[in-house]
C-alpha positions in Angstrom: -8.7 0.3 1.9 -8.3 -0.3 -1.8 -4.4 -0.3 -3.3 -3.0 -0.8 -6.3 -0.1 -2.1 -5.1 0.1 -5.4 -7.4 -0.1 -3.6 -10.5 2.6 -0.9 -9.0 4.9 -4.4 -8.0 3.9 -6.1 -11.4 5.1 -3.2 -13.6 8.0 -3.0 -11.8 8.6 -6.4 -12.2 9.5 -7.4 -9.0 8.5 -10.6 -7.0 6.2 -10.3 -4.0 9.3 -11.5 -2.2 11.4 -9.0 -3.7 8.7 -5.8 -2.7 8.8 -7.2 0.6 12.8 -7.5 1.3 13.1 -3.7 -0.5 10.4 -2.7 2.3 11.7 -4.7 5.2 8.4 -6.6 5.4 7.8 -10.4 4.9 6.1 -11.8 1.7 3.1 -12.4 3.6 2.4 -8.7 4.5 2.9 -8.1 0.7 0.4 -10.6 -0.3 -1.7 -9.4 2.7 -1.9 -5.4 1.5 -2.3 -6.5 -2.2 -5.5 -9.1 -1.1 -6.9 -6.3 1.2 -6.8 -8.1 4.4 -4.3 -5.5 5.7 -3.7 -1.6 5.8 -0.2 -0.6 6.4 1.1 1.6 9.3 1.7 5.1 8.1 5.5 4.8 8.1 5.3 1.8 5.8 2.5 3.2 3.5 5.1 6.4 3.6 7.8 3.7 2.1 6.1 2.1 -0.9 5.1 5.6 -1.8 8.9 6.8 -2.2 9.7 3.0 -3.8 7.6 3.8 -6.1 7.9 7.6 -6.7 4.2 8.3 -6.0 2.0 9.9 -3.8 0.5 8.0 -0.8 -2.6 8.9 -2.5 -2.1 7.7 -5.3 -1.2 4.2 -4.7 -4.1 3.9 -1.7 -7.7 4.7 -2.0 -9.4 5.4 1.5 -13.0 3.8 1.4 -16.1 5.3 0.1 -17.3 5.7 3.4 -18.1 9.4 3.7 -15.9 11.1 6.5 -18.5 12.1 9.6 -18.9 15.7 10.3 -17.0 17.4 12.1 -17.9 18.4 15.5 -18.0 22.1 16.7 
């Protein structure tokens, strides 16, 4: 999943340390979700939104993979 996390955190002008102790996460799961190599749990995805007034949506961008039909 794609994020634009470290511009969001970089505007803000906060530290990856200081993201992390405002989520109660550790600076590696920062530096994890802003690399890639991680996809946060709902509830935490839920908290970066409200940190940083913005949809879910708008801060994480689900892969291009198309979603598979539905089944009947």
């Amino acid at each position: 999943m794609k994020n634009d996390l470290k511009h969001l955190r970089e505007r803000e002008g906060l530290t990856q340390g200081a993201l992390a102790d405002r989520l109660g996460v550790s600076r590696q799961t920062v530096n994890a979700l802003e690399t890639g190599k991680y996809d946060p749990a709902l509830p935490l995805a839920f908290r970066i939104a409200r940190l940083f007034s913005l949809p879910i949506e708008a801060i994480f961008t689900p892969p291009d993979d198309p979603l598979p039909p539905a089944s009947s």
